[in-house]
C-alpha positions in Angstrom: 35.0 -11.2 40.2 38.4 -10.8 39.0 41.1 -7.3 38.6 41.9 -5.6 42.1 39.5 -3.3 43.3 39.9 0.8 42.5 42.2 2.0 45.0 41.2 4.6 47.0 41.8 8.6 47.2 44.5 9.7 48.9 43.7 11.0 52.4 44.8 14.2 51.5 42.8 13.9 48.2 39.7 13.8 50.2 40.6 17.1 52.3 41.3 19.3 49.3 37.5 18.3 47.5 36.7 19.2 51.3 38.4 22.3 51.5 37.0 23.4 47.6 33.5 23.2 49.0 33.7 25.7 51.6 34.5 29.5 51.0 37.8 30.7 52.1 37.6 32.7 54.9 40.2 34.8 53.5 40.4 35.1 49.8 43.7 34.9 47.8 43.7 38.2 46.1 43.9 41.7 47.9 44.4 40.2 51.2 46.3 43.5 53.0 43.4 45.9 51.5 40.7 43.5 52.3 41.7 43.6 55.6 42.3 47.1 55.8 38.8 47.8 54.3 37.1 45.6 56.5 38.7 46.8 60.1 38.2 50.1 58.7 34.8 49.8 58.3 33.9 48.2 61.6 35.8 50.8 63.8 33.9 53.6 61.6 30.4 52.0 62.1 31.0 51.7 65.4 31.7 55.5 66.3 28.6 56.2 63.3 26.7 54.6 66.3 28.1 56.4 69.3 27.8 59.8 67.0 24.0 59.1 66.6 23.6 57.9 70.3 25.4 61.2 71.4 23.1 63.8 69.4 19.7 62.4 71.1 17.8 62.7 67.9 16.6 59.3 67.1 19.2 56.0 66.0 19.0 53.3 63.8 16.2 51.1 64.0 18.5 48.1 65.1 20.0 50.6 67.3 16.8 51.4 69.1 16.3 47.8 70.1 20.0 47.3 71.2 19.6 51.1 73.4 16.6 49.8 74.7 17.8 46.5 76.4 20.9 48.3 77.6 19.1 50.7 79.4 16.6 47.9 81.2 20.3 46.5 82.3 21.7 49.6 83.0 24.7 48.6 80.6 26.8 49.9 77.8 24.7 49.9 74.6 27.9 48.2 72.8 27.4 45.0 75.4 23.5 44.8 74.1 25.4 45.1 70.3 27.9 41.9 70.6 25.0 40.3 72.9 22.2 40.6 70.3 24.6 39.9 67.1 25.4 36.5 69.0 22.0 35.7 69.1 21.0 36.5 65.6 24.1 34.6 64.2 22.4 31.5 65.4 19.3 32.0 63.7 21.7 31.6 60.4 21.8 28.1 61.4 18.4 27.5 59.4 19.5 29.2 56.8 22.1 27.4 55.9 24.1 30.8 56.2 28.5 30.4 56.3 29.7 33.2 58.8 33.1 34.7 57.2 35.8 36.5 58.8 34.0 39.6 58.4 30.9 38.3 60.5 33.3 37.1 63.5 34.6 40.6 63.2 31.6 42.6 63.1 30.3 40.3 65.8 32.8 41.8 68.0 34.9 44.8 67.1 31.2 47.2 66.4 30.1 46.8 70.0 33.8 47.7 71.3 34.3 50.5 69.3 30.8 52.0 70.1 31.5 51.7 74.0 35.2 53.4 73.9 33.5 56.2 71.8 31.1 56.5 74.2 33.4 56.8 77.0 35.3 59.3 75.4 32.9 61.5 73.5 30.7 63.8 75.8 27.0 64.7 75.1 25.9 68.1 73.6 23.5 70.1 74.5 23.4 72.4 71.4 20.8 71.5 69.3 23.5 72.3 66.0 26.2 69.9 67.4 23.4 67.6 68.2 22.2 67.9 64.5 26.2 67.7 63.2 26.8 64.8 65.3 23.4 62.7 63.4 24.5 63.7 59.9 28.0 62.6 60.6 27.1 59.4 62.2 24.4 58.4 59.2 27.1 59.4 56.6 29.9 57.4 58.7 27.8 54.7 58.8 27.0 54.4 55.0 30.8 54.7 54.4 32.0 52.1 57.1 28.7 49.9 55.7 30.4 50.1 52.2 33.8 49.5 53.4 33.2 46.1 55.6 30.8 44.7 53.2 33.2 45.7 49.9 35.6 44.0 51.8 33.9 40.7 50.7 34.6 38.8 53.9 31.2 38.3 55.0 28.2 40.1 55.8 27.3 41.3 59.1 24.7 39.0 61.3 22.0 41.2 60.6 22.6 41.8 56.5 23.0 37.2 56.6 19.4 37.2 58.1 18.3 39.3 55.2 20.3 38.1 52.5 19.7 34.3 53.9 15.7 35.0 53.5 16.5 36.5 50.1 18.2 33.4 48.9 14.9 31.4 50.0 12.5 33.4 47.3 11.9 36.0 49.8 11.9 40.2 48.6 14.7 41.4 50.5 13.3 44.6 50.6 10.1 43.3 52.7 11.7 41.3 54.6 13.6 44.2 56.4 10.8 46.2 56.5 9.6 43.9 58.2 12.3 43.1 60.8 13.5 47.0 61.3 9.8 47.9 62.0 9.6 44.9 64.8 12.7 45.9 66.1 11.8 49.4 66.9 8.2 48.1 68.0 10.0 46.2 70.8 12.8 48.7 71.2 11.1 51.4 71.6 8.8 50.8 75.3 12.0 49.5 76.4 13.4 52.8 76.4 15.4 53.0 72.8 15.1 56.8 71.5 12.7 57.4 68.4 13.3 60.4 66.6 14.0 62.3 62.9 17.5 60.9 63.1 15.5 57.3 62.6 13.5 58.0 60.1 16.4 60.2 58.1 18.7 56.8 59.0 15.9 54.6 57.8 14.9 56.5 54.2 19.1 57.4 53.9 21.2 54.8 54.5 20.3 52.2 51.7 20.4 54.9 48.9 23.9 56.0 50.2 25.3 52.4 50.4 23.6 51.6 47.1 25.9 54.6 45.7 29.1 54.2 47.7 29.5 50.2 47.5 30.0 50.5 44.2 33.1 53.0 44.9 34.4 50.8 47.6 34.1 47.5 46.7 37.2 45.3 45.7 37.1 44.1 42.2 38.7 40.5 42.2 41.7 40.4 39.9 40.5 38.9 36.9 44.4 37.0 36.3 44.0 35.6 39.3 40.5 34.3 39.4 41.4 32.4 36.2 44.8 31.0 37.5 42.6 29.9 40.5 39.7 28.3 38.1 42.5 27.0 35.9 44.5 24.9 39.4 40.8 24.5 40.4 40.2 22.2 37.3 43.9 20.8 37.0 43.1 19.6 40.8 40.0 17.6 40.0 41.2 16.2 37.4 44.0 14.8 39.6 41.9 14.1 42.4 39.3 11.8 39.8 42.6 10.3 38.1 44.0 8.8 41.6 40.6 7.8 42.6 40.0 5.3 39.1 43.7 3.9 38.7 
């Protein structure tokens, strides 16, 4: 066989068609108001929990699972939160789910905020302030769920299991059914309150995020998303000229 043999890609070659497969963990454009959005939405879905824990009238149906086990540990119900997102972040292993920088976040930051709330926020005994407290954490919580997910840095762990089934053929709106129902069947004995405040959370919250995300969500730049595509394509064309001379 005669002629030298293709020499190969540059080391650094390699890394960058490494790098273009995996999502940036923090995207070029909007970076300060990404940001912004996304912190903003984790503190305020945070104290949307401790505002629905506070007025006794029923919480979320993940919320339910995460009050129960804190109570059977006599610990703070933002512990169980960090605790329990840990857990379910591993079962996006299967699915092939890619935590962002918005997952990490939520992962931690909900379950601190919900605990300094808590520390600091005393309960009511008026049935009103107990009633203000549930419609301000369920419209908080559709805000802050807007926010952090417009934010486009990653879902929480709970929305990847959903939309990680979705992807897979699944109806997304069965398959959390099905896992807010479980939840509260387990939270529930365990000693997670059940009230109107979860069933007004469970028939409110996806018809308020469904009209706010729009509203909140950051449009990418549509100058930049074609300089990007346009260095994209001038890069692999580079990268498959080095690799053939």
């Amino acid at each position: 066989m005669s002629g030298n043999p293709p020499a190969a890609a540059p080391p650094d070659a390699a890394q960058q068609a490494s790098r273009r497969r995996r999502p940036a963990l923090l995207p070029p454009d909007h970076r300060v108001e990404r940001l912004a959005r996304l912190y903003a939405g984790l503190a305020g879905f945070g104290i949307s929990l401790a505002l629905m824990v506070r007025a006794r009238l029923g919480v979320g149906p993940w919320d339910v699972l995460h009050q129960g086990i804190a109570r059977q540990l006599g610990v703070q119900i933002g512990w169980v939160v960090i605790a329990m997102s840990a857990v379910v972040l591993l079962a996006w292993i299967p699915l092939r789910q890619r935590p962002g920088l918005g997952t990490i976040s939520n992962l931690v930051l909900v379950g601190l905020v919900t605990n300094a709330v808590l520390a600091l926020l005393p309960s009511p005994s008026g049935l009103g302030v107990r009633i203000a407290l549930l419609v301000s954490g369920i419209a908080l919580n559709a805000v802050a769920t807007a926010l952090y997910i417009g934010a486009g840095l990653g879902p929480g762990p709970r929305d990847g299991i959903m939309t990680g089934l979705a992807a897979r053929g699944h109806s997304i709106r069965v398959v959390r059914t099905f896992i807010e129902v479980g939840v509260v069947v387990v939270g529930y004995p365990l000693g997670g309150t059940v009230g109107p405040g979860t069933l007004a959370y469970a028939l409110l919250i996806g018809p308020l995020v469904h009209l706010l995300l729009p509203r909140l969500a950051i449009r990418p730049d549509p100058r930049k998303t074609e300089r990007k595509t346009q260095r994209k394509t001038q890069r692999k064309i580079e990268w498959k000229t080095d690799t053939h001379d």
